[in-house]
Biopython code that builds the backbone (N, CA, C, O; Angstrom):
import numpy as np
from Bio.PDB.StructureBuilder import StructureBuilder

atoms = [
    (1, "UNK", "N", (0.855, -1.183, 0.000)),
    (1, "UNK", "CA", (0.000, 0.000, 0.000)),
    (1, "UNK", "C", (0.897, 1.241, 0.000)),
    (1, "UNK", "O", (1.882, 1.237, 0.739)),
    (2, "UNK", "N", (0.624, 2.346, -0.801)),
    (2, "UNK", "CA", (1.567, 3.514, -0.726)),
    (2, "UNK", "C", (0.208, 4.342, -0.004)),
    (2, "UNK", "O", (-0.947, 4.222, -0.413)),
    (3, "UNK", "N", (0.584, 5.101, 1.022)),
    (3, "UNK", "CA", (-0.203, 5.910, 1.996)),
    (3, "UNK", "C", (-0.203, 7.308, 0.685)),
    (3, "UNK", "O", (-1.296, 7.668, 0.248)),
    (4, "UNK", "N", (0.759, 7.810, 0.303)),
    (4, "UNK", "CA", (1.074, 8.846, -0.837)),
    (4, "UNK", "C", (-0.143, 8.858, -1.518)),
    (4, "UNK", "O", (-0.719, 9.938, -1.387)),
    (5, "UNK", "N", (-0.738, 8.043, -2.198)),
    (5, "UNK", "CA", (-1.246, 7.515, -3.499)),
    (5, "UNK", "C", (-2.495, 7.435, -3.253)),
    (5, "UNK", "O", (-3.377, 7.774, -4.042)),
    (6, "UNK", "N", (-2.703, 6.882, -1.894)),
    (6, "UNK", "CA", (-3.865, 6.600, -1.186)),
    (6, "UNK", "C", (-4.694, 7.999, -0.579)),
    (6, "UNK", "O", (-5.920, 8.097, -0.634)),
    (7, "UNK", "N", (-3.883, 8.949, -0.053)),
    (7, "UNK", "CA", (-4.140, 10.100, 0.337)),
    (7, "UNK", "C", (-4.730, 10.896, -0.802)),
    (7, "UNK", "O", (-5.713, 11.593, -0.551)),
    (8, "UNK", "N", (-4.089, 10.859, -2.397)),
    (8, "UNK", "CA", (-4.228, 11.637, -3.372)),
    (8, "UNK", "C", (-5.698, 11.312, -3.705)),
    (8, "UNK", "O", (-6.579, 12.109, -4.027)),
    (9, "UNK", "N", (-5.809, 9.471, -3.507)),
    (9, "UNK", "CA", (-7.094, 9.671, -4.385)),
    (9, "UNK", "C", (-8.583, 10.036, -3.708)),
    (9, "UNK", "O", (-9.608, 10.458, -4.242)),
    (10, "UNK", "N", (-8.294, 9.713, -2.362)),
    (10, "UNK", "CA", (-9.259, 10.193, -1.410)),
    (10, "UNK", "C", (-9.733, 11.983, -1.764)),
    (10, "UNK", "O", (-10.793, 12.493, -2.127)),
    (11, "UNK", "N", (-8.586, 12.456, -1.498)),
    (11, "UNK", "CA", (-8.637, 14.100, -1.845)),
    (11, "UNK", "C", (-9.572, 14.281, -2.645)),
    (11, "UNK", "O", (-10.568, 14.950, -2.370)),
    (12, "UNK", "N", (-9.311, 13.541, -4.051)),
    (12, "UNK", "CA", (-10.225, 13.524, -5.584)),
    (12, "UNK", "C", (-11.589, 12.878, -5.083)),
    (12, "UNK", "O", (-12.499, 13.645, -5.396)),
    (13, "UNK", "N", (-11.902, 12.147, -4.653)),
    (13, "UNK", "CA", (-13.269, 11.670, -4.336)),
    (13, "UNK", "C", (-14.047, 12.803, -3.341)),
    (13, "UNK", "O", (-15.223, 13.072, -3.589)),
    (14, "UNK", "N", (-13.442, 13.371, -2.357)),
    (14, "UNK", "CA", (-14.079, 14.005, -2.150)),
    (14, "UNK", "C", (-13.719, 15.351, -2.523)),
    (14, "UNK", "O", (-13.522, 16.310, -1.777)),
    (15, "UNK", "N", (-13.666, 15.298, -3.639)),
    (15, "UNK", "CA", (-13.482, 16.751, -4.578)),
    (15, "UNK", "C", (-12.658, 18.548, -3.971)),
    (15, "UNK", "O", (-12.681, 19.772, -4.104)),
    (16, "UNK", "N", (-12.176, 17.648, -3.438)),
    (16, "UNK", "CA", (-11.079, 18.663, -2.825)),
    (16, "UNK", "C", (-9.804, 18.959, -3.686)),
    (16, "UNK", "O", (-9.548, 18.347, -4.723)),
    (17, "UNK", "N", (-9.034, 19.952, -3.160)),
    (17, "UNK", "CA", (-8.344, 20.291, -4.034)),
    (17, "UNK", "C", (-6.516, 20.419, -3.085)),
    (17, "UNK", "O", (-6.713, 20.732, -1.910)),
    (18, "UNK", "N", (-5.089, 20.254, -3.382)),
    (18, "UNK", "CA", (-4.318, 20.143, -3.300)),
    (18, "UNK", "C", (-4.171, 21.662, -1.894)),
    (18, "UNK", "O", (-3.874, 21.721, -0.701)),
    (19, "UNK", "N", (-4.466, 22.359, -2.665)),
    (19, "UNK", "CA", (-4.735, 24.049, -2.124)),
    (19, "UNK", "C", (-5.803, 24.258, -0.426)),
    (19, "UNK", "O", (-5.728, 25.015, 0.542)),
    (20, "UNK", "N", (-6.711, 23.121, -0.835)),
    (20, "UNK", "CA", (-7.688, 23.020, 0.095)),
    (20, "UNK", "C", (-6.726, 21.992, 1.834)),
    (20, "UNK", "O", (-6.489, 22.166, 3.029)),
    (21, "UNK", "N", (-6.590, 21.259, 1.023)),
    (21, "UNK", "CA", (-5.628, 19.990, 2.328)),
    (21, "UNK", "C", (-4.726, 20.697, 2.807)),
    (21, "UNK", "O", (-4.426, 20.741, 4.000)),
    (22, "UNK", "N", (-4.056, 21.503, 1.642)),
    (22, "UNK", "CA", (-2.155, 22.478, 2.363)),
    (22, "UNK", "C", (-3.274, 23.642, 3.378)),
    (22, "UNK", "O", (-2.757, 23.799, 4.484)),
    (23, "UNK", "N", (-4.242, 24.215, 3.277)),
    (23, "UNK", "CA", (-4.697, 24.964, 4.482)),
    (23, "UNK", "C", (-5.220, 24.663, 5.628)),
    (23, "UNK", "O", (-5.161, 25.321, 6.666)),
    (24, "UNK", "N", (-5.995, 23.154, 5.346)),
    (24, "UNK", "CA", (-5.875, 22.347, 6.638)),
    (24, "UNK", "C", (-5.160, 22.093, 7.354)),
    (24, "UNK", "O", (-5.625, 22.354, 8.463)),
    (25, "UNK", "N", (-4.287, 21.734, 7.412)),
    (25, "UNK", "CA", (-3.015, 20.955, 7.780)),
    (25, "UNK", "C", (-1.626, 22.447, 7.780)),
    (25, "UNK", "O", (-0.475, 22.326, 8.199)),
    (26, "UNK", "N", (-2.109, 23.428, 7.316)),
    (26, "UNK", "CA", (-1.202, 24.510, 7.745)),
    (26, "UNK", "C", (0.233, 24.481, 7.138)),
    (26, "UNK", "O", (1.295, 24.910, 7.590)),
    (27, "UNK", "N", (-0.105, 23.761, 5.823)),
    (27, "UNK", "CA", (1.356, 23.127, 5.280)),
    (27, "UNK", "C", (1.592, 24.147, 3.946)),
    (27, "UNK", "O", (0.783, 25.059, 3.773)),
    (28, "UNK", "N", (2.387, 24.020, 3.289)),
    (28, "UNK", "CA", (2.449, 24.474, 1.652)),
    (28, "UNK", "C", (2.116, 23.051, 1.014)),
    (28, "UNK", "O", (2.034, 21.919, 1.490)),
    (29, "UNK", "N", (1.939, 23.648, -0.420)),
    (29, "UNK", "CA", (1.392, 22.898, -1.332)),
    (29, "UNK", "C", (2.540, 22.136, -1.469)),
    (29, "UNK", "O", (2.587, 20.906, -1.476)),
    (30, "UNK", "N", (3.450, 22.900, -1.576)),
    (30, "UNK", "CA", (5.059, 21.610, -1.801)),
    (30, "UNK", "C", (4.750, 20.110, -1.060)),
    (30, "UNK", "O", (4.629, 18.944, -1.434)),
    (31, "UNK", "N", (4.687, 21.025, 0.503)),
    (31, "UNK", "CA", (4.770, 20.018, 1.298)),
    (31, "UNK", "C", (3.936, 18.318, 1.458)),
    (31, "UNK", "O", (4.294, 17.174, 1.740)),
    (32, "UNK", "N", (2.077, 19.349, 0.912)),
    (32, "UNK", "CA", (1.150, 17.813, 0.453)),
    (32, "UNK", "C", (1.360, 16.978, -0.658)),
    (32, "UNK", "O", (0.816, 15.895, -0.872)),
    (33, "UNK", "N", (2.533, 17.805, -1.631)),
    (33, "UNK", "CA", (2.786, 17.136, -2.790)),
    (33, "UNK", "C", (3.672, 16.167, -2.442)),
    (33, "UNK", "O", (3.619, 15.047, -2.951)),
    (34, "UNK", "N", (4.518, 16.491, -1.593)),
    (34, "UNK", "CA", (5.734, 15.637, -0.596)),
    (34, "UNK", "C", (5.192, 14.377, -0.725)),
    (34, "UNK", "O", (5.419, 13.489, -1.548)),
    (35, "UNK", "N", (3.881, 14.480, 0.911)),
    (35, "UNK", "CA", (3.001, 13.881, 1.102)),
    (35, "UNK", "C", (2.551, 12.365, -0.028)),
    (35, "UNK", "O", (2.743, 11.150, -0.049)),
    (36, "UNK", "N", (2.089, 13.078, -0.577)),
    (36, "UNK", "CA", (1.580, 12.189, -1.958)),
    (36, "UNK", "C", (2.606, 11.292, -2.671)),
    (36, "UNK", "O", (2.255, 10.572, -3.607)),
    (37, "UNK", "N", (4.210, 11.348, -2.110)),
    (37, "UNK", "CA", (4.952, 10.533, -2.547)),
    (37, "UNK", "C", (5.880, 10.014, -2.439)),
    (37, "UNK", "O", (6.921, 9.698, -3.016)),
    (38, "UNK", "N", (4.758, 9.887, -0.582)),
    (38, "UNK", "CA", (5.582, 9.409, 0.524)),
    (38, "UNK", "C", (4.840, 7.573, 0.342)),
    (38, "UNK", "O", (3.724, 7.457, -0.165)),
    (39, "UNK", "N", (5.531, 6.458, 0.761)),
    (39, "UNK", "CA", (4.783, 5.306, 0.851)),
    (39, "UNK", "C", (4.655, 4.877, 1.746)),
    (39, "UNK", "O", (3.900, 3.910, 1.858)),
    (40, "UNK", "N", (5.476, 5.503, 3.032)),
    (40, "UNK", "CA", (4.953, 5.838, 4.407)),
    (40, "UNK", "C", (4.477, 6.939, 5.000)),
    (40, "UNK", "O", (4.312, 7.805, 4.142)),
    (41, "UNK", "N", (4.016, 7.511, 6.659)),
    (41, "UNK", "CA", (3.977, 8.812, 6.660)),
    (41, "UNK", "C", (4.060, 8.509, 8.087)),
    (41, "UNK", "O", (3.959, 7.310, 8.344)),
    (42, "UNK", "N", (4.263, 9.512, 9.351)),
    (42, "UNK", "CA", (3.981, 9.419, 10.749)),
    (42, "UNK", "C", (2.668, 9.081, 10.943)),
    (42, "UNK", "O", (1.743, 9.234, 10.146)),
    (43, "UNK", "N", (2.635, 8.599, 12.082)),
    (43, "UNK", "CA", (0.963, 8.421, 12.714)),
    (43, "UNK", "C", (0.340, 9.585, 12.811)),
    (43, "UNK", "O", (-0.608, 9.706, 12.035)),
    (44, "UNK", "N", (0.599, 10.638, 13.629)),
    (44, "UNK", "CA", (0.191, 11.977, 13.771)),
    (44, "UNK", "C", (-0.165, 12.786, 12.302)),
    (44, "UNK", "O", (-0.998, 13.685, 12.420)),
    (45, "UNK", "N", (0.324, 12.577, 11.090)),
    (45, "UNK", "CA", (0.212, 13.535, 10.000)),
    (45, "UNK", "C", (-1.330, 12.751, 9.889)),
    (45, "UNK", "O", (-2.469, 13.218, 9.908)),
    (46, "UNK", "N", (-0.676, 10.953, 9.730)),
    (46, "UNK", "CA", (-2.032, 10.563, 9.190)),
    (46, "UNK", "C", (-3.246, 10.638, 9.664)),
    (46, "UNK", "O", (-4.206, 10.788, 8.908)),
    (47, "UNK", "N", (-3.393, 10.527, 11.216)),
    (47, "UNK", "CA", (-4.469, 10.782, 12.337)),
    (47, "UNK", "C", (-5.083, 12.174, 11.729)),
    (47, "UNK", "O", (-6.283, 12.123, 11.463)),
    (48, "UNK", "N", (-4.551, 13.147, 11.531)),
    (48, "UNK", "CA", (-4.969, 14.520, 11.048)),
    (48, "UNK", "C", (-5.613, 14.295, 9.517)),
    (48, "UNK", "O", (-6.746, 14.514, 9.089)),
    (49, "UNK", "N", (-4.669, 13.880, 9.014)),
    (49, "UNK", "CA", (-4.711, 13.615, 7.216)),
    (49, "UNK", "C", (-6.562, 13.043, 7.840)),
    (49, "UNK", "O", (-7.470, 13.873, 7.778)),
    (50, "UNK", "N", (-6.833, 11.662, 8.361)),
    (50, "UNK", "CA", (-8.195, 11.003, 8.158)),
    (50, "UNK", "C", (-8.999, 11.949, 9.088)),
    (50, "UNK", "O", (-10.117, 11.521, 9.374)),
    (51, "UNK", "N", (-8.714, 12.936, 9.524)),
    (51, "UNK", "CA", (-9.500, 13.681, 10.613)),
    (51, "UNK", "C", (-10.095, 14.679, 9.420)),
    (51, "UNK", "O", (-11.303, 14.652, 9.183)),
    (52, "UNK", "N", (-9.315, 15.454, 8.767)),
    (52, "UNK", "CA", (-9.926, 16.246, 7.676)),
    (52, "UNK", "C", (-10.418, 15.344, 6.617)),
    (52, "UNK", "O", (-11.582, 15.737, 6.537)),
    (53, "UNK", "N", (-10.318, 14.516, 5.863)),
    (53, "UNK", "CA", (-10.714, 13.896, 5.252)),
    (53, "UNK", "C", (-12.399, 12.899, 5.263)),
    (53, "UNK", "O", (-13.268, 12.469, 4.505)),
    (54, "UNK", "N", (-11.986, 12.976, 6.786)),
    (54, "UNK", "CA", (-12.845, 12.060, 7.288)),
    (54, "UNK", "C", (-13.116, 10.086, 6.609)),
    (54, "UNK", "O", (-14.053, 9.296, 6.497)),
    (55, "UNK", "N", (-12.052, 10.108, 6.412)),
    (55, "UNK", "CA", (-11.455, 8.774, 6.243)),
    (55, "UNK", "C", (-10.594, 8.339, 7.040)),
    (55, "UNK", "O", (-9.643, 9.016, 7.430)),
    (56, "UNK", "N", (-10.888, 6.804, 7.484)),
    (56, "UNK", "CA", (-9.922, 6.081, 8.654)),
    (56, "UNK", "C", (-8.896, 4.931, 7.226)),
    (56, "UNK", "O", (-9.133, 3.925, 6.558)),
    (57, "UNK", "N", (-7.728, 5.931, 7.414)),
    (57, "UNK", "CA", (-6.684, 5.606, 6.090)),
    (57, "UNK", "C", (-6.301, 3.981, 7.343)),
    (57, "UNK", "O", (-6.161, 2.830, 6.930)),
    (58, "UNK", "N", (-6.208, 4.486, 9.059)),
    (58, "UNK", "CA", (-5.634, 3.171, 9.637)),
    (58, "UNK", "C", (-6.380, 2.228, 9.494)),
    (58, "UNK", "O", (-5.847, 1.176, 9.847)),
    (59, "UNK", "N", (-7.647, 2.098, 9.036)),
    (59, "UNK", "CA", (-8.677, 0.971, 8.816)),
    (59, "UNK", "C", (-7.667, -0.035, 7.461)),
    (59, "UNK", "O", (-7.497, -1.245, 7.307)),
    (60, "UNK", "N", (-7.143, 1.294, 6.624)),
    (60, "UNK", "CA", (-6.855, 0.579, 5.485)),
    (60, "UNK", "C", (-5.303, -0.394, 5.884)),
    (60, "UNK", "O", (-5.044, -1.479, 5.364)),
    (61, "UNK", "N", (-4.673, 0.115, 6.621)),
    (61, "UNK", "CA", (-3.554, -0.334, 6.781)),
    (61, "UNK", "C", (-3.618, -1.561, 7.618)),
    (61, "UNK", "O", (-2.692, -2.372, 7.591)),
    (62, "UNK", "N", (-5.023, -1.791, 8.609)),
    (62, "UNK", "CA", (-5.188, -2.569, 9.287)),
    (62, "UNK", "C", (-5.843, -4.178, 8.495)),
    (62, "UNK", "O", (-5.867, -5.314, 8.968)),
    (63, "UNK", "N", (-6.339, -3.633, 7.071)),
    (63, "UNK", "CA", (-6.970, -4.324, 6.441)),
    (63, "UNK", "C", (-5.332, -5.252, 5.514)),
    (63, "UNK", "O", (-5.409, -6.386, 5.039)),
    (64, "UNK", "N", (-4.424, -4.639, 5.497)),
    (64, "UNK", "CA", (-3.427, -5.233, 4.626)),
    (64, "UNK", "C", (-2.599, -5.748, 5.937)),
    (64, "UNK", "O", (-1.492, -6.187, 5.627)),
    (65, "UNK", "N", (-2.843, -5.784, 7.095)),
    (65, "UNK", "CA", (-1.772, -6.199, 8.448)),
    (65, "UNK", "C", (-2.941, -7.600, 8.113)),
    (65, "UNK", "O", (-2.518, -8.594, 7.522)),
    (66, "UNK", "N", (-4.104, -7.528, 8.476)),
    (66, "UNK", "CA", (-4.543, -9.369, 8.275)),
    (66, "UNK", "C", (-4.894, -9.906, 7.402)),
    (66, "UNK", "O", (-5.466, -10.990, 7.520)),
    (67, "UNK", "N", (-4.590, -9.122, 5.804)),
    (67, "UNK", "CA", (-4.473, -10.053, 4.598)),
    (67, "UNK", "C", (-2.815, -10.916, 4.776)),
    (67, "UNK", "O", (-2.523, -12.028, 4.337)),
    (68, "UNK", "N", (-2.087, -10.121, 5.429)),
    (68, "UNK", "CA", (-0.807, -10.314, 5.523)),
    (68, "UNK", "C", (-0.788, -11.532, 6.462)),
    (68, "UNK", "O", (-0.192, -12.529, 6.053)),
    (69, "UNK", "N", (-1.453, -11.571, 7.845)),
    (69, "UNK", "CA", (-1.182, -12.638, 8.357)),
    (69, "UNK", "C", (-2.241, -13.948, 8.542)),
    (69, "UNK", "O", (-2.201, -14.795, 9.435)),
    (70, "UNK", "N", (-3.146, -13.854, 7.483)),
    (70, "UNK", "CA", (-3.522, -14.738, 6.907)),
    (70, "UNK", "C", (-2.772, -15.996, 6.056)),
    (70, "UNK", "O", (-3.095, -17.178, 5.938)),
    (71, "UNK", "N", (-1.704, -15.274, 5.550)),
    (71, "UNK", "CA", (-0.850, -16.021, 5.005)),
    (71, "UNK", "C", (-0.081, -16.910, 5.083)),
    (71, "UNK", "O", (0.566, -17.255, 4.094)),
]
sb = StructureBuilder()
sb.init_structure("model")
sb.init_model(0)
sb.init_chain("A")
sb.init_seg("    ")
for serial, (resi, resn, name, xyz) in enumerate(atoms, 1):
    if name == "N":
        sb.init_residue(resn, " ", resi, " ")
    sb.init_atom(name, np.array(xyz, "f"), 0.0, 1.0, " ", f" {name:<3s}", serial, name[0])
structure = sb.get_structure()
């Protein structure tokens, strides 16, 4: 899972814009572009990242921890 990639397309679904997330989060645009191509990120960015978003991105990561140990 790239968290980067995952973050971008969420943004697009809920029709937000690059400009919109960098004022949430109090960042520059550089910085969410960073973001977007990162394939990890801290807990804290992401806790915030699914707080504005209103997506639980750790649901997703939790979903590839027990495809993983299914195995």
């Amino acid at each position: 899972m790239h968290i980067g990639n995952l973050i971008r397309e969420k943004l697009e679904e809920k029709q937000r814009t690059v400009v919109w997330l960098a004022h949430e989060l109090s960042y520059s645009r550089t910085n969410v572009y960073k973001i977007f191509a990162k394939s990890s990120i801290d807990t804290h960015v992401l806790m915030r990242i699914s707080q504005i978003l209103r997506y639980d991105f750790f649901r997703d990561y939790s979903h590839e921890l027990g495809e993983e140990c299914r195995e």
